[in-house]
Chimera marker file (.cmm) of the C-alpha trace (Angstrom):
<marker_set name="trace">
<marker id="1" x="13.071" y="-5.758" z="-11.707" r="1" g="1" b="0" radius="0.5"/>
<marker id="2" x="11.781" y="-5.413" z="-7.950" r="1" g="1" b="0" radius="0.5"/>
<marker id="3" x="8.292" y="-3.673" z="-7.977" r="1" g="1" b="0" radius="0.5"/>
<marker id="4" x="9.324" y="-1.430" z="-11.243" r="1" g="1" b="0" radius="0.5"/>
<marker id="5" x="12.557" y="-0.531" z="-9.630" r="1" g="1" b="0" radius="0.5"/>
<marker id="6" x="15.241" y="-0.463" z="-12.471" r="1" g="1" b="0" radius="0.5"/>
<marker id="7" x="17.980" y="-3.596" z="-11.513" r="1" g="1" b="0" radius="0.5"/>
<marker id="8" x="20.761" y="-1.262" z="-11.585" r="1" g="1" b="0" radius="0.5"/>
<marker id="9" x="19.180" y="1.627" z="-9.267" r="1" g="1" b="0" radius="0.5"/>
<marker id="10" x="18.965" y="-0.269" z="-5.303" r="1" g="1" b="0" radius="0.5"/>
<marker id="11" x="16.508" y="0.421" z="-2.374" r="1" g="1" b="0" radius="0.5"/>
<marker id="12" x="16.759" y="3.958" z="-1.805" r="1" g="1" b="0" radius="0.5"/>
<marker id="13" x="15.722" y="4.768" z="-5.170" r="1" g="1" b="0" radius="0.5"/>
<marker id="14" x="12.137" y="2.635" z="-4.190" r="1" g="1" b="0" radius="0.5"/>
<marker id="15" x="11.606" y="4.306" z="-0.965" r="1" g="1" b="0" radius="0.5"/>
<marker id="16" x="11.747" y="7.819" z="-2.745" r="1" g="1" b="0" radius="0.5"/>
<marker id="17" x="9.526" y="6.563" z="-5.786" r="1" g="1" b="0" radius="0.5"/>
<marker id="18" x="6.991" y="5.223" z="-4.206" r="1" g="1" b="0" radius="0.5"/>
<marker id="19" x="6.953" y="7.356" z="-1.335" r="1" g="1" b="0" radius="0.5"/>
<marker id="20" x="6.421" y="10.073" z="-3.060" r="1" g="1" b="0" radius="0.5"/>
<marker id="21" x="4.157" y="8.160" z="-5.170" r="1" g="1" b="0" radius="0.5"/>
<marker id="22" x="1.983" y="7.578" z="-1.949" r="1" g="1" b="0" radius="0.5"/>
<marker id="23" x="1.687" y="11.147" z="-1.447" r="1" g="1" b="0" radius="0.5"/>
<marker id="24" x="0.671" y="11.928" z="-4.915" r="1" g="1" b="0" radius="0.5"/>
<marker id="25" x="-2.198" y="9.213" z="-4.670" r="1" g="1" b="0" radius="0.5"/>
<marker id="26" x="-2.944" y="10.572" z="-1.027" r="1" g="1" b="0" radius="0.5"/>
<marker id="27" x="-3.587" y="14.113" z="-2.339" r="1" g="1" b="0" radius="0.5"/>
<marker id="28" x="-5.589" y="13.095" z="-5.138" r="1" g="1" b="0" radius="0.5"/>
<marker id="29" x="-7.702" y="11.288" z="-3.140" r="1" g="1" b="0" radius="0.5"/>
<marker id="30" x="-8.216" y="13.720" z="-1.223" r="1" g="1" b="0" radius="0.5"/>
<marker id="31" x="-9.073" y="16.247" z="-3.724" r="1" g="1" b="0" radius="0.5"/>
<marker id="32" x="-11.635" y="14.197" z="-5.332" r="1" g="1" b="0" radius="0.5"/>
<marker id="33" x="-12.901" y="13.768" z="-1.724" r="1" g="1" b="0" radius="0.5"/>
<marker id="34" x="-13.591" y="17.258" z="-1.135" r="1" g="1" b="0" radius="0.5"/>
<marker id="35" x="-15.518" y="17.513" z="-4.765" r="1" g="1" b="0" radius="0.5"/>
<marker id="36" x="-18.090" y="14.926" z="-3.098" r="1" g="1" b="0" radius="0.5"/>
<marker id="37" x="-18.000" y="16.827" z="0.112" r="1" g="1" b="0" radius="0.5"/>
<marker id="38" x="-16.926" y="14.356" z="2.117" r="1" g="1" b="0" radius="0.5"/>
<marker id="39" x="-15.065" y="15.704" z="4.720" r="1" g="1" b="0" radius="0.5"/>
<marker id="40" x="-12.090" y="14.932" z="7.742" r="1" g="1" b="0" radius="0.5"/>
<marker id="41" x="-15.558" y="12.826" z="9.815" r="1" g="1" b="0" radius="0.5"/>
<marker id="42" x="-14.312" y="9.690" z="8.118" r="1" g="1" b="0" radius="0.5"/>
<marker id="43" x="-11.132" y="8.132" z="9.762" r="1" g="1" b="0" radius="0.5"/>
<marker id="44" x="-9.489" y="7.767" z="6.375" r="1" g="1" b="0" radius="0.5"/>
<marker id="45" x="-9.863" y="11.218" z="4.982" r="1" g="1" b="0" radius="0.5"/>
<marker id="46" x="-8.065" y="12.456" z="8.447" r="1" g="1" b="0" radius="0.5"/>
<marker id="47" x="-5.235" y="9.956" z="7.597" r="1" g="1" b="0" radius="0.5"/>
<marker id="48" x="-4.896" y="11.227" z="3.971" r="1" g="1" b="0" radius="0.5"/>
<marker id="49" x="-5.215" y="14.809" z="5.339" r="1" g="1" b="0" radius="0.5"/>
<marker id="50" x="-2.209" y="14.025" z="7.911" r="1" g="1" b="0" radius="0.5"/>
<marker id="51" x="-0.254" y="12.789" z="5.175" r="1" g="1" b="0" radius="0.5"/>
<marker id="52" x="-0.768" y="15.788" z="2.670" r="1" g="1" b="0" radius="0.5"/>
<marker id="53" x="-1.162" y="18.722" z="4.837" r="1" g="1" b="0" radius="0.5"/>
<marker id="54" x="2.206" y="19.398" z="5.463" r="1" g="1" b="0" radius="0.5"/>
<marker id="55" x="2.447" y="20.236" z="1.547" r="1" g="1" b="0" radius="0.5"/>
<marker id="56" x="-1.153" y="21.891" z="1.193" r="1" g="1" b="0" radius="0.5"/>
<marker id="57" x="-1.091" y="24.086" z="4.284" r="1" g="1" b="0" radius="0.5"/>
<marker id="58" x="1.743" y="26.053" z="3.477" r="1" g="1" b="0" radius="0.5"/>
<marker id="59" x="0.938" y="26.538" z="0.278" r="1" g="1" b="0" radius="0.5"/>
<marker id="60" x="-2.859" y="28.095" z="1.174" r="1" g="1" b="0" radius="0.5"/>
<marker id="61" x="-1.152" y="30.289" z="3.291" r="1" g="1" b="0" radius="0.5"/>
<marker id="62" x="0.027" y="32.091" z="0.073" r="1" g="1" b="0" radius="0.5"/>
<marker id="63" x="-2.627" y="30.866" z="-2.597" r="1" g="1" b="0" radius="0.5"/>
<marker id="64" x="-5.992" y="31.172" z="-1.402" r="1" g="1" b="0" radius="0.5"/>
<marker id="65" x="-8.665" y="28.859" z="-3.390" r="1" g="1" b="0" radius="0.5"/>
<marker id="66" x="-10.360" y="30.446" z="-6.566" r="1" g="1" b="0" radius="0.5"/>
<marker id="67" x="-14.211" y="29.676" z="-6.008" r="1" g="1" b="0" radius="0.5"/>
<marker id="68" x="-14.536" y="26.153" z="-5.710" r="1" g="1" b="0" radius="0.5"/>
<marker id="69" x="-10.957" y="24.892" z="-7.135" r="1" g="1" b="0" radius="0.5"/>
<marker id="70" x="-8.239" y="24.839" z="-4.712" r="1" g="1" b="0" radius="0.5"/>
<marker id="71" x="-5.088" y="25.827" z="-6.263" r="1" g="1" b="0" radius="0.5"/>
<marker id="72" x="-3.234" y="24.600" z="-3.963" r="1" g="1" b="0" radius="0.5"/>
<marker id="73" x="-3.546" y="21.334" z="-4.670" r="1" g="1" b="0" radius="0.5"/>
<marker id="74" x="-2.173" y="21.514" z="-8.284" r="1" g="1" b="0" radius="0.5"/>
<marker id="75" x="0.666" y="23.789" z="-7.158" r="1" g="1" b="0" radius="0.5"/>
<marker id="76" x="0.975" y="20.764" z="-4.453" r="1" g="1" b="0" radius="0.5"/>
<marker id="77" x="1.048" y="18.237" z="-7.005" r="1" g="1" b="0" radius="0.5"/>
<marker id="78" x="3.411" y="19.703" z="-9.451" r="1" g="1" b="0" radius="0.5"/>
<marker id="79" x="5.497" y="20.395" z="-6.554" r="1" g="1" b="0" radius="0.5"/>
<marker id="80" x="5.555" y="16.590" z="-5.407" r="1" g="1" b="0" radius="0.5"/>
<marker id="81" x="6.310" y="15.697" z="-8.750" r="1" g="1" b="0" radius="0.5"/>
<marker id="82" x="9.419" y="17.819" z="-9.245" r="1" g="1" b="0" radius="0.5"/>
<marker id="83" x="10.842" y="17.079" z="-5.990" r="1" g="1" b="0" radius="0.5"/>
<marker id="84" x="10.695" y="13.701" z="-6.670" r="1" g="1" b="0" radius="0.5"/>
<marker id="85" x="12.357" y="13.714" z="-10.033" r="1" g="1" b="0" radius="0.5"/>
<marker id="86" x="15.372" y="15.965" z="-8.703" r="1" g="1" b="0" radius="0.5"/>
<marker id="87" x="15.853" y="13.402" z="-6.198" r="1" g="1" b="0" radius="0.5"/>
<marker id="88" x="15.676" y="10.339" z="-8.421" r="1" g="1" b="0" radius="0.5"/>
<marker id="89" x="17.894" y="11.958" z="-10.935" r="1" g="1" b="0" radius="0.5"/>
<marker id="90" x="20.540" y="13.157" z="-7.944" r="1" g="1" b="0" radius="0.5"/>
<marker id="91" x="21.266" y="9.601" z="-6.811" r="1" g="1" b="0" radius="0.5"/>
<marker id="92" x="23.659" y="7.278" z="-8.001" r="1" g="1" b="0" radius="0.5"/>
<marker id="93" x="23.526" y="3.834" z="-9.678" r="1" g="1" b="0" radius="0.5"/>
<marker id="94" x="23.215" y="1.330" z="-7.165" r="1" g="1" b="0" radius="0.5"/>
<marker id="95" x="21.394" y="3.479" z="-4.249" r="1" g="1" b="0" radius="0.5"/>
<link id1="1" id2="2" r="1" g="1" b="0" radius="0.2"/>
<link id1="2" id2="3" r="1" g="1" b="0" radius="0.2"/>
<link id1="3" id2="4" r="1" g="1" b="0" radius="0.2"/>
<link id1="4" id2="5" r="1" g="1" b="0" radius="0.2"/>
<link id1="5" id2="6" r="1" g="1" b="0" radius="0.2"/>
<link id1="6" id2="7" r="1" g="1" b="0" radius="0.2"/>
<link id1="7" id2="8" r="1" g="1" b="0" radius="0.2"/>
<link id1="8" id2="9" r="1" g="1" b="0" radius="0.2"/>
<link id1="9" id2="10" r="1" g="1" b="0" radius="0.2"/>
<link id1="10" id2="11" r="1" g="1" b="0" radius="0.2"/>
<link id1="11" id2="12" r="1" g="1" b="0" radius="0.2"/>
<link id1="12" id2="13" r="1" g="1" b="0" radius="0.2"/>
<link id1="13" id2="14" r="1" g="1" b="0" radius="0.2"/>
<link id1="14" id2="15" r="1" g="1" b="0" radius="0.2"/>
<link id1="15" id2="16" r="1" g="1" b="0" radius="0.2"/>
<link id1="16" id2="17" r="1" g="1" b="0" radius="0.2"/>
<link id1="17" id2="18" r="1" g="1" b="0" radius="0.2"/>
<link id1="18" id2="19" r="1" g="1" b="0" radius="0.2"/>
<link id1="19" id2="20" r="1" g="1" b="0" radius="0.2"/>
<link id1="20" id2="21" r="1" g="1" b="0" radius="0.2"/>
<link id1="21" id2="22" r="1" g="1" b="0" radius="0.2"/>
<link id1="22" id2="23" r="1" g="1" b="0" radius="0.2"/>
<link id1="23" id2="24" r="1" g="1" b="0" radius="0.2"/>
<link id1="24" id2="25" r="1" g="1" b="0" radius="0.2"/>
<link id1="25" id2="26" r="1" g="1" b="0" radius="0.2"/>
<link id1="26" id2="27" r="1" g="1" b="0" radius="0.2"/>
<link id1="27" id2="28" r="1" g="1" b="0" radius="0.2"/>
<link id1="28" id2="29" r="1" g="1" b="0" radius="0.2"/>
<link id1="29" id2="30" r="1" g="1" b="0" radius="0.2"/>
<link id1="30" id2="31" r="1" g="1" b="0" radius="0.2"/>
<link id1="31" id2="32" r="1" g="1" b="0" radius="0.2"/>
<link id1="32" id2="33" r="1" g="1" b="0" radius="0.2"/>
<link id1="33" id2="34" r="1" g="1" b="0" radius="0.2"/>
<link id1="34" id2="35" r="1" g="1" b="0" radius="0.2"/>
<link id1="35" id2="36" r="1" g="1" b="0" radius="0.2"/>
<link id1="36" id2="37" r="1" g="1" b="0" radius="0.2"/>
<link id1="37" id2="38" r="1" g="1" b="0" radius="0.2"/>
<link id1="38" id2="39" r="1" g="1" b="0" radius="0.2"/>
<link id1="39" id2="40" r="1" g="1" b="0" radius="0.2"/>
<link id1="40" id2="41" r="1" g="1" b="0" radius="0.2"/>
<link id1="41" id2="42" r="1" g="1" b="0" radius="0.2"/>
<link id1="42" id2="43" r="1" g="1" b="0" radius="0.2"/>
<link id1="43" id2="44" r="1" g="1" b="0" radius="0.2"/>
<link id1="44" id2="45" r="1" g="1" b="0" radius="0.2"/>
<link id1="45" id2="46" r="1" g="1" b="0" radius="0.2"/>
<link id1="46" id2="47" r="1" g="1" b="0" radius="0.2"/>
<link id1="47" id2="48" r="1" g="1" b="0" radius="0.2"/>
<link id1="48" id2="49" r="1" g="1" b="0" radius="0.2"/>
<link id1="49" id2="50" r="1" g="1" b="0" radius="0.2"/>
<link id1="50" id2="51" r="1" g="1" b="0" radius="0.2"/>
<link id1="51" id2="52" r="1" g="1" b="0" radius="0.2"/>
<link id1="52" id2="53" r="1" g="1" b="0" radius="0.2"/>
<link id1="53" id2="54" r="1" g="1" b="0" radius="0.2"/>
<link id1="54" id2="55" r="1" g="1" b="0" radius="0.2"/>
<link id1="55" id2="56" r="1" g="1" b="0" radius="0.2"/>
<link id1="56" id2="57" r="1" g="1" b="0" radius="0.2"/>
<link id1="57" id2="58" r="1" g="1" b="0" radius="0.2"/>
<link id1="58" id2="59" r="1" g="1" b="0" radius="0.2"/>
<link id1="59" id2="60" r="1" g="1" b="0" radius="0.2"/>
<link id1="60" id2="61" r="1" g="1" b="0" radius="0.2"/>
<link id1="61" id2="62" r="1" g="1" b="0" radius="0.2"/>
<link id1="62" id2="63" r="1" g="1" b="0" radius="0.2"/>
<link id1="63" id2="64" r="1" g="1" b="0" radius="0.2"/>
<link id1="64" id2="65" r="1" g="1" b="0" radius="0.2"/>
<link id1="65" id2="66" r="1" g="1" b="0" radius="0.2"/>
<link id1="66" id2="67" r="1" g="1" b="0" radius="0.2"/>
<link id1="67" id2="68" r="1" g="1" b="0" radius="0.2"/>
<link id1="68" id2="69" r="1" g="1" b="0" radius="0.2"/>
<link id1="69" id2="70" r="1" g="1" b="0" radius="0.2"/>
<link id1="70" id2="71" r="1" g="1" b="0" radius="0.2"/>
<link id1="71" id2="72" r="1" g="1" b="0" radius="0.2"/>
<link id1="72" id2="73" r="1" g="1" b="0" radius="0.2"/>
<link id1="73" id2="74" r="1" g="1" b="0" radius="0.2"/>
<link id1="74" id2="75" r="1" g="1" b="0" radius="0.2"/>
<link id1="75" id2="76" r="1" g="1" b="0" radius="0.2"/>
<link id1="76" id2="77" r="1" g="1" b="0" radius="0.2"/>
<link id1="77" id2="78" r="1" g="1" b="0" radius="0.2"/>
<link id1="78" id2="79" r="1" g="1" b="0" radius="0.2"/>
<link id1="79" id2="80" r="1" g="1" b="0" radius="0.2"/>
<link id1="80" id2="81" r="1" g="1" b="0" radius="0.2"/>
<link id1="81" id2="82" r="1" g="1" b="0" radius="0.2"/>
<link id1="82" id2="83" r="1" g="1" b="0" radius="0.2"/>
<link id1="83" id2="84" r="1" g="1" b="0" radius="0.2"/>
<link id1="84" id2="85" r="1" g="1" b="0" radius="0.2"/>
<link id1="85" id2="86" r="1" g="1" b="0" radius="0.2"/>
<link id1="86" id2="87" r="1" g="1" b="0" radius="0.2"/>
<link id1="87" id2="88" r="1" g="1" b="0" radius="0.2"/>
<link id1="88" id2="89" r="1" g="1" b="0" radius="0.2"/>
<link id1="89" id2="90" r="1" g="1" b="0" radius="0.2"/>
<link id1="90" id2="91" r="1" g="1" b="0" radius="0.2"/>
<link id1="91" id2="92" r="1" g="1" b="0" radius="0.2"/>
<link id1="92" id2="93" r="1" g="1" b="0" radius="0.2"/>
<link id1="93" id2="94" r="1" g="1" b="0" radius="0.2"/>
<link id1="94" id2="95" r="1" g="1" b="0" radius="0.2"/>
</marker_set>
């Protein structure tokens, strides 16, 4: 086992989990970044907002946030999520 990778599933399988995985950890750093107000100043918080934007902005443009929680976040992560499952489950042994 290579980094949790199951030994009969090959490379392509650990770009897309832990890929994805990044993402997930990138927005929910960033969402527990916003609680504490710190904002895109900090050279980090502009990487992690490069990374996740492209699933966030699209998704504000429909769901706008609901006082202080920002829906689109959750919608965001369940979105992540599924998309990554689908394409673990769609590739076969070996990949």
């Amino acid at each position: 086992m290579f980094f949790g990778i199951p030994p009969d599933h090959g490379i392509v399988y650990g770009i897309i989990l832990y890929g994805t995985g990044a993402i997930i950890i990138a927005m929910f750093v960033r969402v527990i970044a916003s609680w504490f107000r710190i904002d895109e100043r900090y050279a980090f918080i502009r990487f992690l907002a490069l990374m996740t934007d492209s699933f966030i902005v699209p998704i504000r443009r429909i769901i706008r946030p609901v006082g202080i929680i920002d829906i689109a976040f959750f919608i965001g992560f369940f979105l992540v999520i599924t998309m990554q499952r689908l394409l673990l489950q769609s590739l076969p042994s070996g990949w």
